[in-house]
N, C-alpha and C positions, 0 to 999 in steps of 0.2 A: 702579346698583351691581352688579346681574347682569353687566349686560355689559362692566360696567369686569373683574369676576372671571375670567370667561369670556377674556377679551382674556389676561389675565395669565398664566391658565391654560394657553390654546391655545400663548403663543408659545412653551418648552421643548420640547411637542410637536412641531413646527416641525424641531425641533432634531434628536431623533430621527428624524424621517420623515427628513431628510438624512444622517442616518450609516447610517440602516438600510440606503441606496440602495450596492452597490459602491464600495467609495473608491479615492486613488490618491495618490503623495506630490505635492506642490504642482505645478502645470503648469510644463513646463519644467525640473522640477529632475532630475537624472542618478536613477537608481537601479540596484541591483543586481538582473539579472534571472539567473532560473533557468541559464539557458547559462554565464551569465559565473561562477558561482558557481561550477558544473560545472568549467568550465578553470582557477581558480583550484585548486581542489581537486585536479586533476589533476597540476597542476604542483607544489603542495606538498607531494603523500602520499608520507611515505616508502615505504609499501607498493607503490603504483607504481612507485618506483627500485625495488624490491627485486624484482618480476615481472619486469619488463625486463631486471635483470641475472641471475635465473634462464635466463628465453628466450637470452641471448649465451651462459652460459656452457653450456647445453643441445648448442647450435650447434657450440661448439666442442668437445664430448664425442665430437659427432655424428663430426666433423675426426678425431677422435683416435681411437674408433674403427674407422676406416676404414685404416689404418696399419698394415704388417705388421712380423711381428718385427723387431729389431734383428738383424744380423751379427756375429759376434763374431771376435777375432784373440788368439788363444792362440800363446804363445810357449815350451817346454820346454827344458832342458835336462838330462841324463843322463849318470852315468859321470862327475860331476865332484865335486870336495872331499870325494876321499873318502883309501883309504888307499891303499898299496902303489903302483901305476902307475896308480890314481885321483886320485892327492894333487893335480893340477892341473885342468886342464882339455885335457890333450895327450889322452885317451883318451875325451874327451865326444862326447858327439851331439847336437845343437841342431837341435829339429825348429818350427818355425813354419808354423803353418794356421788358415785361415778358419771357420769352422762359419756354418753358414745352419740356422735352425728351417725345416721347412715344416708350417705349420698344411693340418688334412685333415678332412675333414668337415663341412666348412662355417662353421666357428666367425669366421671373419672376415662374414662374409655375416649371421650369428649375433649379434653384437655390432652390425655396421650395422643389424641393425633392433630393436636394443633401443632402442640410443641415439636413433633415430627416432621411437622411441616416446614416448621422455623428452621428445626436445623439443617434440613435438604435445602432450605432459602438461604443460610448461612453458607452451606459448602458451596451453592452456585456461585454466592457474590466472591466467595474467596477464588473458583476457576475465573471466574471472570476478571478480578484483581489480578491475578496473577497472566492471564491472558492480556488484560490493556497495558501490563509493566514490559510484558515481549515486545509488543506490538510498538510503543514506545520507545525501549531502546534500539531494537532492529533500524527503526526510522534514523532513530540520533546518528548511530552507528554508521548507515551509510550515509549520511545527509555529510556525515562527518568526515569521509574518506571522498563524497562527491568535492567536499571543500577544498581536499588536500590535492586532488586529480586538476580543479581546475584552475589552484591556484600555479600548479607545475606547470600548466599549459601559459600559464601567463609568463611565470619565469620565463620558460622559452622563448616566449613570446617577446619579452624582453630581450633578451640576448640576440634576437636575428636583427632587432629592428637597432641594436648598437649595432653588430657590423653592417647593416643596411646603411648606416649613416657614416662609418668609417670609408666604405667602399664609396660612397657618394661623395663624400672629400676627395678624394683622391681622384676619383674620377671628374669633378670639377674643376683639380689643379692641372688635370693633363689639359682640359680644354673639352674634352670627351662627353661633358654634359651641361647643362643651365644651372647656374647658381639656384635656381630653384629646386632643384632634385634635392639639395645637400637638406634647406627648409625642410621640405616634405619629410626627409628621414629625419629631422629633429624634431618634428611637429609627433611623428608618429612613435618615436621612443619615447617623448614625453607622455602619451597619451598611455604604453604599453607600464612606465612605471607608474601613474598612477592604478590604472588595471592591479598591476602586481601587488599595490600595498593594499589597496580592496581587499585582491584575494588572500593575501597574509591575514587581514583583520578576520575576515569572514572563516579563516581555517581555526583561530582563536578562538571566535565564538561560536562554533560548533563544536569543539571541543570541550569550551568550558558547558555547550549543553547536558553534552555524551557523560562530561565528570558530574554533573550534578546527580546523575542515578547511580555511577559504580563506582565516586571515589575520585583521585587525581590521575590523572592518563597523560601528566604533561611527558615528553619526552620517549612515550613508549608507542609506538610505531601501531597503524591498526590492518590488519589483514586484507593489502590489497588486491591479493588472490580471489579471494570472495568474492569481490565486488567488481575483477574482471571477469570473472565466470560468465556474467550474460552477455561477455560480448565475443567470449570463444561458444557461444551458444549452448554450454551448461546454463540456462536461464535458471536458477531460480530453486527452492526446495521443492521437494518432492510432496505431493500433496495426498490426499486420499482418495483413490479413485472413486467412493458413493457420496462425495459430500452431499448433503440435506438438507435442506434447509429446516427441517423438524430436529436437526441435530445439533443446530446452533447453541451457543449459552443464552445467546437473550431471549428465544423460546423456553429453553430450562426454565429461565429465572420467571417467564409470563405465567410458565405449567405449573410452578411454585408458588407462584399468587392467587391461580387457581387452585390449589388444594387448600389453600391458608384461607382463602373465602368459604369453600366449600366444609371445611371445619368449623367455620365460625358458625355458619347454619347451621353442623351438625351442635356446637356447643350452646346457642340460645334455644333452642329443643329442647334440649338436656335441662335446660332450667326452668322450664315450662313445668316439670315434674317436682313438685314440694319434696324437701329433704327431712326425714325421720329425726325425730332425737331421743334415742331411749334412755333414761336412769333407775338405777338402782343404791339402792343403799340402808341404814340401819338410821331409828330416831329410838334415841334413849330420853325417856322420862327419869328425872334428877330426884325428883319427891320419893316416886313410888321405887325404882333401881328396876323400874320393867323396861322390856326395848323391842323396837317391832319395826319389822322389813318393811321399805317404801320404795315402789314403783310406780315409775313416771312413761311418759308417753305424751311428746309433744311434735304439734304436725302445723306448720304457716298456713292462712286460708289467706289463697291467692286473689282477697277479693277487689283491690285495686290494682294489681297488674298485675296480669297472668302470663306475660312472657311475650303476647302473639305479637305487639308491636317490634319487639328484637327481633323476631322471628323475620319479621318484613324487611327489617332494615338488611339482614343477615343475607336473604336471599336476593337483597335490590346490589347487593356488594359484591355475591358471587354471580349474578350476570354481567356487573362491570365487568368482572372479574375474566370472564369467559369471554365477551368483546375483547379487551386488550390482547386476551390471548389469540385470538384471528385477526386481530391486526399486525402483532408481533409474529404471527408465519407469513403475512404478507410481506412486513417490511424485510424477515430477513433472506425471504428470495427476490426482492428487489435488491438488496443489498447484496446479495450472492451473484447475482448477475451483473450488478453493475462493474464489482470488482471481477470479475472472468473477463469483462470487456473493455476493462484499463490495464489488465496484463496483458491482454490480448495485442493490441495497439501499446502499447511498450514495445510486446515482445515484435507486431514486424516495424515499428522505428527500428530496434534493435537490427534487424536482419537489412534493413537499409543502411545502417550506419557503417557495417563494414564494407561495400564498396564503394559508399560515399567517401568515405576517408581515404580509402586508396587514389580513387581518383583525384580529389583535391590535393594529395599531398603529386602526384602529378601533373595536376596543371600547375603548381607551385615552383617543381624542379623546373620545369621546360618554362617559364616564365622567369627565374633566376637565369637559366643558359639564355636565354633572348635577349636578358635585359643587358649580361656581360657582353655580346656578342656583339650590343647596339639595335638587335631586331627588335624589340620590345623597347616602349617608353615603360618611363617609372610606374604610370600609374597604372597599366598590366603587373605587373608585378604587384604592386600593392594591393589591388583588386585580388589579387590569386593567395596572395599572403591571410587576407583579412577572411578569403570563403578558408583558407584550412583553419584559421585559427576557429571561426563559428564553427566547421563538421566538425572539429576537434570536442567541441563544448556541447552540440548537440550530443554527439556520441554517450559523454560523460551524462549528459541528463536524461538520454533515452535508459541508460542502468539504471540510475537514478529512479527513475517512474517505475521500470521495470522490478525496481528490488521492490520499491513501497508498493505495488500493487500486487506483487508477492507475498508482502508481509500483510497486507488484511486482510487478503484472501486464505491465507494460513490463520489469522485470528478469526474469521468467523467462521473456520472449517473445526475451528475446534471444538471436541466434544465434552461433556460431560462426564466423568468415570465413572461407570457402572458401581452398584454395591459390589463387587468384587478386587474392583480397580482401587490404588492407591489414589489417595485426593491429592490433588497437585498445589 
């Protein structure tokens, strides 16, 4: 009778030793991995159209910019519709001339490197869009498959604690135990289906997060290989071995608003400088049929404001400017460190969690053989049951931290692409 117990016992065990191991969706069937989620997402975020079409219209600022004044074509007439030997136009003058602006001080040169400025502040915001959409999905992504790991743990979990109550009937009919055992194993499957329909809900609504960035993913399986990786000690992508924190995008984007200030001083200078306005052209006398060249020459007298207030403003903007920027190198080696030191601590949970789990799933067997055998009461068992189910769910959460402190550490390791580089 022991070892008929024992036998009945061990095989749900069985069961758990196999989910505890890595899993994968069935061999051979497609699934959704980490990349393809990524270009999904890429391809549907509005936010990405919306970066992209910042960058072109940036471009074409840059275009516009660079453009000098328009010329103009004024046309006059005089001495006509008036009274006496004005009454017609026999005693008119019709003079026609070009006027040309010439900007002076450098204000075209001024304006080229503002808008320069703009569009290197436009490609960062778009790396940086296109870095918070990774960063984003990676999260959904495993938070998505952490759902599904520990919803299967609950199944399981389900499943031992019916036969835990099967065997405990029976074992009450022989005489072999207290009608309270048989309670306990109903107390505690009830407890395990509620658990399971949580984790059902919970794998739904991580899924429907994961569909809201690539689309509908009902039904298609997501890459549990991946997300066992860091617990066969593959932890995690591979990183760059100089990250910087001078190489961050949220410094880019600081150094960007430092140039974007630093041009604005350059362009209120520039205006400091009155802009030329030369014309020429021809006035024809109507009476006589004689006609004689007119040159002009007109210059603004800066005598209520001469620029030097802009000036002030322009330069009180670029030492904002430059503060932010030392503060944004501090935050993001604060930021770079703190993430080193939450993967860090993932990665030894991680490096704990696999003899953690070997062992519990052993004091779990010899606590099943005890309890058939009669050497164990219920509530060793159930005690030994309850630590594999938490190592079980620790485990799952230590990857868990360990992917997501991999993935920010991968977004703030990101760089900038050089002028050589494709923009991302």
């Amino acid at each position: 009778m022991k070892v008929y117990y024992a036998a009945f016992l061990a095989a749900p065990l069985c069961v758990v030793a196999a989910q505890a191991q890595p899993g994968a969706p069935v061999s051979g069937e497609a699934v959704l991995t980490l990349e393809e989620a990524l270009a999904r997402a890429e391809a549907l975020s509005p936010l990405a159209d919306a970066a992209r079409a910042e960058v072109e219209a940036a471009e074409i600022a840059s275009e516009v910019a660079a453009l000098r004044p328009n010329p103009s074509l004024s046309i006059e007439a005089e001495n006509a519709l008036g009274t006496g030997p004005y009454r017609g136009f026999d005693e008119s003058e019709t003079a026609i001339a070009l006027t040309l602006p010439l900007e002076l001080g450098g204000k075209r040169g001024a304006r080229m490197a503002g808008a320069a400025a703009e569009m290197r502040r436009a490609k960062v915001d778009r790396a940086i869009a296109r870095a918070d959409l990774r960063l984003a999905i990676s999260l959904a992504y495993a938070g998505a498959i952490a759902a599904e790991r520990r919803a299967a743990i609950a199944e399981d979990q389900l499943a031992i604690t019916a036969e835990n109550l099967r065997i405990a009937r029976d074992r009450v009919m022989v005489g072999a135990n207290s009608p309270i055992d048989e309670q306990r194993a109903a107390l505690e499957q009830q407890r395990a289906r509620g658990e399971a329909a949580i984790a059902r809900r919970n794998v739904q609504a991580a899924r429907t997060a994961l569909a809201q960035y690539i689309g509908d993913v009902a039904g298609q399986p997501l890459d549990w290989r991946w997300f066992d990786r860091a617990l066969q000690g593959g932890i995690g992508p591979a990183l760059p071995p100089d990250i910087d924190a001078g190489a961050t995008l949220a410094l880019a984007a600081a150094a960007t608003d430092r140039d974007l200030a630093e041009a604005g001083v350059r362009l209120a200078q520039s205006q400091r400088i009155p802009d030329l306005t030369l014309s020429a052209g021809r006035r024809r006398m109507q009476a006589t049929g004689d006609q004689a060249m007119i040159f002009g020459l007109s210059v603004p007298l800066p005598l209520f404001n001469g620029g030097r207030t802009a000036v002030s403003e322009a330069r009180a903007r670029r030492n904002r400017a430059e503060a932010l920027y030392r503060a944004a190198r501090l935050e993001a080696e604060q930021a770079l460190a703190a993430a080193m030191a939450d993967r860090d601590r993932a990665a030894a949970a991680l490096e704990a969690a696999t003899p953690a789990l070997a062992a519990a799933q052993e004091a779990a067997r010899i606590a099943r053989i005890g309890y058939a055998e009669g050497k164990f009461d219920q509530m060793v068992l159930l005690d030994a049951e309850r630590s594999l189910l938490q190592t079980r769910a620790d485990a799952v959460g230590a990857a868990l931290d360990f992917h997501t402190a991999a993935a920010r550490l991968v977004r703030l390791a990101t760089r900038l692409p050089g002028a050589g580089d494709k923009m991302p």
